[in-house]
C-alpha positions in Angstrom: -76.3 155.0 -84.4 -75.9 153.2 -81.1 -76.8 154.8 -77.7 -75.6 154.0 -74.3 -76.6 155.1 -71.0 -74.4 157.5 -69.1 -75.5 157.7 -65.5 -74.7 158.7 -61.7 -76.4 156.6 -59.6 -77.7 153.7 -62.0 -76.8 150.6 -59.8 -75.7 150.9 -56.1 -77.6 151.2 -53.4 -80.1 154.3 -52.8 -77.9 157.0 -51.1 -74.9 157.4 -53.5 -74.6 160.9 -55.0 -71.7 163.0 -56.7 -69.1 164.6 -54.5 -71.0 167.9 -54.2 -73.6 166.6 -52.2 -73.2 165.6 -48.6 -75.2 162.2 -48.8 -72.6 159.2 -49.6 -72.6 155.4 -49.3 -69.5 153.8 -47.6 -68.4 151.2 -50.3 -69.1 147.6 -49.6 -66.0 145.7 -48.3 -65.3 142.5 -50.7 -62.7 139.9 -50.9 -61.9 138.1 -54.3 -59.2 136.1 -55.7 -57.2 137.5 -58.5 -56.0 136.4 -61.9 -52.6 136.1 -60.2 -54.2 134.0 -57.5 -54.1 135.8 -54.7 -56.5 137.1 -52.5 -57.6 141.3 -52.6 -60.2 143.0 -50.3 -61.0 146.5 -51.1 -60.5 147.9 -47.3 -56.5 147.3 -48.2 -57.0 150.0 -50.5 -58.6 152.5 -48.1 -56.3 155.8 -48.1 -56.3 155.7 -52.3 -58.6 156.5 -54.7 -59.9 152.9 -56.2 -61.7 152.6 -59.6 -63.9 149.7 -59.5 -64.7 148.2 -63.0 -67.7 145.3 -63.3 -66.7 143.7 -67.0 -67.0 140.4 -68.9 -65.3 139.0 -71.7 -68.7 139.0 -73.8 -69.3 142.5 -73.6 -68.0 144.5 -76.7 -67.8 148.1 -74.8 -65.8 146.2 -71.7 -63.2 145.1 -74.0 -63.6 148.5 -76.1 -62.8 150.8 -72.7 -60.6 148.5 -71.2 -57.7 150.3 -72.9 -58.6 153.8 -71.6 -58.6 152.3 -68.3 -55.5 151.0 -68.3 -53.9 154.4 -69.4 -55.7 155.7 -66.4 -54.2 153.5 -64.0 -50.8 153.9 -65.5 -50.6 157.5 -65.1 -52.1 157.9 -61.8 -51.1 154.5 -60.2 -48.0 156.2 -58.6 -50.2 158.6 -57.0 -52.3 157.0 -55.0 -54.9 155.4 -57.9 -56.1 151.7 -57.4 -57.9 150.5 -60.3 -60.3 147.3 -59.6 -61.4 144.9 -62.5 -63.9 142.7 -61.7 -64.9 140.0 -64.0 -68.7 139.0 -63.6 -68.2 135.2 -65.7 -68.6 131.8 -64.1 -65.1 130.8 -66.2 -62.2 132.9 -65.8 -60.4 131.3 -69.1 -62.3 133.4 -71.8 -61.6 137.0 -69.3 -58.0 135.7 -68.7 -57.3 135.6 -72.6 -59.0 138.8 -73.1 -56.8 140.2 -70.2 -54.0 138.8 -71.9 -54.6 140.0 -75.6 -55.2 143.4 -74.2 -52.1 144.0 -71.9 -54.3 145.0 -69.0 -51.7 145.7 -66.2 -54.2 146.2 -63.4 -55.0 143.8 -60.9 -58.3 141.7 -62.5 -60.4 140.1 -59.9 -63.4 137.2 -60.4 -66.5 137.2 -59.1 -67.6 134.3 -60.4 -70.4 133.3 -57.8 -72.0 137.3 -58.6 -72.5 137.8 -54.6 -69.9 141.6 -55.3 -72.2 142.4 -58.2 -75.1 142.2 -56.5 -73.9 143.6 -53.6 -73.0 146.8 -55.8 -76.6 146.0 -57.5 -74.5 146.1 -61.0 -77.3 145.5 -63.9 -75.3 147.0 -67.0 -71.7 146.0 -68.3 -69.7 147.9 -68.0 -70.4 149.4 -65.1 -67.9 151.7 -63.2 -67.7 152.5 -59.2 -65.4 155.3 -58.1 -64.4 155.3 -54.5 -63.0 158.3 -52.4 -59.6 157.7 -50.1 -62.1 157.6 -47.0 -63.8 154.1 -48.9 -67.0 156.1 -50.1 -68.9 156.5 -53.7 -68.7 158.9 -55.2 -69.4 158.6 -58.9 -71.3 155.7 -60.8 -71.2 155.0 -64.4 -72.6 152.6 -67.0 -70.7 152.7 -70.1 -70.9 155.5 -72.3 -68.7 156.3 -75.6 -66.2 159.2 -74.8 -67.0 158.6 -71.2 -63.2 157.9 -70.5 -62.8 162.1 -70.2 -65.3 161.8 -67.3 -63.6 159.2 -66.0 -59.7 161.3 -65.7 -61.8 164.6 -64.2 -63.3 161.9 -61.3 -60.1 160.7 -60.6 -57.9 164.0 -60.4 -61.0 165.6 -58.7 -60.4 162.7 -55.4 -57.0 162.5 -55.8 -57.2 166.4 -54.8 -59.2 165.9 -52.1 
């Protein structure tokens, strides 16, 4: 049997905590080019909810989510849901297929240099940032099977808000 690691709070900065506490972290602002080419910074999301996905083309429970999040963003893009992927590889070719094979339809960023994972202090893969319309965190997750169900209740619970 194979365990993985659900958490709150597993990678980014001291601080962060669920939305019934009153202690937050404003989200890191970050610019990185897209698989389309074109440049995306986080702060031109601020008034939706934005899902920020860490995943690389290696990792079997990126690629094995990576269909429940792109349900996610279809059903909820319309109101007001921005869902981030960030690849973490050096070469964009090996994601870019994977993105390709899989029909992602969400905009799929690359940090290839690693200076957004570290600034989110992302250690697992995949790891999973969700950020309030006001730009703060609210939830963190690292990958967990079934997690997906967690992942609709975060993002109709700050679509509410």
């Amino acid at each position: 049997m194979l365990l993985f690691v659900y958490s709150y709070n597993v990678f980014a900065a001291e601080g962060a905590e669920d939305s019934k506490n009153s202690q937050v972290q404003h989200a890191p602002d970050f610019t990185l080019k897209s698989l389309k080419g074109s440049n995306l910074k986080l702060s031109e999301f601020r008034g939706d909810v934005v899902v920020i996905n860490f995943w690389a083309s290696w990792c079997g429970p990126c690629r094995q989510e990576m269909p429940a999040l792109n349900d996610l963003y279809l059903k909820h893009r319309d109101q007001g849901l921005t869902l981030l992927g960030v690849n973490v590889e050096k070469n964009a070719s090996k994601a870019a297929n994977m993105i390709r094979d899989l029909r992602v339809v969400y905009p799929v960023l690359f940090d290839s240099n690693g200076e957004v994972s570290k600034l989110y202090k992302v250690e697992d893969m995949p790891s999973t940032v969700f950020v309030d319309r006001d730009g703060n965190i609210r939830y963190l997750h690292n990958y967990a099977s079934g997690a997906e169900d967690e992942y609709v209740r975060h993002v109709r619970e700050l679509m509410a808000e």
